[in-house]
C-alpha positions in Angstrom: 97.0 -52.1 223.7 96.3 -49.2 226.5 97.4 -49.5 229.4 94.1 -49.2 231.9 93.7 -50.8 235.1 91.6 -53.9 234.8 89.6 -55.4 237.8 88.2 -59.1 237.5 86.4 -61.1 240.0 83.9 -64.2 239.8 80.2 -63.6 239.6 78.0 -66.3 242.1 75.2 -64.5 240.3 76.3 -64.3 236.6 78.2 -67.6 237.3 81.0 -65.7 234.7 84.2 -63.6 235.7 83.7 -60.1 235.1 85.6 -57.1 234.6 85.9 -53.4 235.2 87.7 -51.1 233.6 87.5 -48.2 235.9 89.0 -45.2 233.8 87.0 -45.9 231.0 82.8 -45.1 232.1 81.0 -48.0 231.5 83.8 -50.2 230.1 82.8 -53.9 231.2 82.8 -57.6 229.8 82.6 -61.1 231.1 83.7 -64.7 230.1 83.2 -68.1 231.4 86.9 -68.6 232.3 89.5 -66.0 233.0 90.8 -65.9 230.4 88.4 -65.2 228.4 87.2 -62.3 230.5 90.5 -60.8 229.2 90.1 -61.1 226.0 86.6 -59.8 226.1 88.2 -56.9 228.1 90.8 -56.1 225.4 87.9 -56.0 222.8 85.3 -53.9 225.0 88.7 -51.5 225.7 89.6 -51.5 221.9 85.8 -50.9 221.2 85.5 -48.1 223.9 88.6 -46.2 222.6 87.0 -46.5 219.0 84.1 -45.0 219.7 84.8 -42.4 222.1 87.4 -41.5 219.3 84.5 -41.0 216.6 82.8 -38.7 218.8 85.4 -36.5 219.7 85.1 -37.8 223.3 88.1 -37.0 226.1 90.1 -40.0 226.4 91.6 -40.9 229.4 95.4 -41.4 230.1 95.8 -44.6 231.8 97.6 -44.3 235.1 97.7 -47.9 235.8 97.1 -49.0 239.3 94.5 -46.8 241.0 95.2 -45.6 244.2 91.8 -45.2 246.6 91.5 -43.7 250.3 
C-alpha cells in the first residue's frame, strides 16, 4: 500500500465520513463509519494508481504529511 496522506472528516451533509487523498487529483471515497472510509480509501488509492499506470500518467511520490503555509 502507498504511502499518501489521507484526510477524513464527517459529512453533516452526506451524513458519511469522507476522505481526501490530496496528492492523488481527484482521489476520494466515503463510508458510513470510519472505518470503512479507509477501506474505501485503500481501494479508490489502489484504483487511482491502476489507472493512472495504464495511461502512462505521472505518479506521485508520496511525501506523507503535507505541510501548508
Amino acid at each position: 500500500m502507498a504511502k499518501y496522506e489521507i484526510i477524513i472528516y464527517w459529512s453533516e451533509i452526506d451524513n458519511a465520513y469522507i476522505t481526501e487523498v490530496p496528492e492523488l487529483s481527484g482521489c476520494m471515497a466515503d463510508g458510513k463509519t470510519y472505518s470503512e472510509a479507509l477501506q474505501n480509501t485503500e481501494i479508490v488509492i489502489a484504483e487511482w494508481l491502476e489507472i493512472a499506470r495504464s495511461l502512462n500518467r505521472e505518479i506521485p511520490v508520496p511525501h506523507g504529511k503535507l505541510v501548508y503555509a
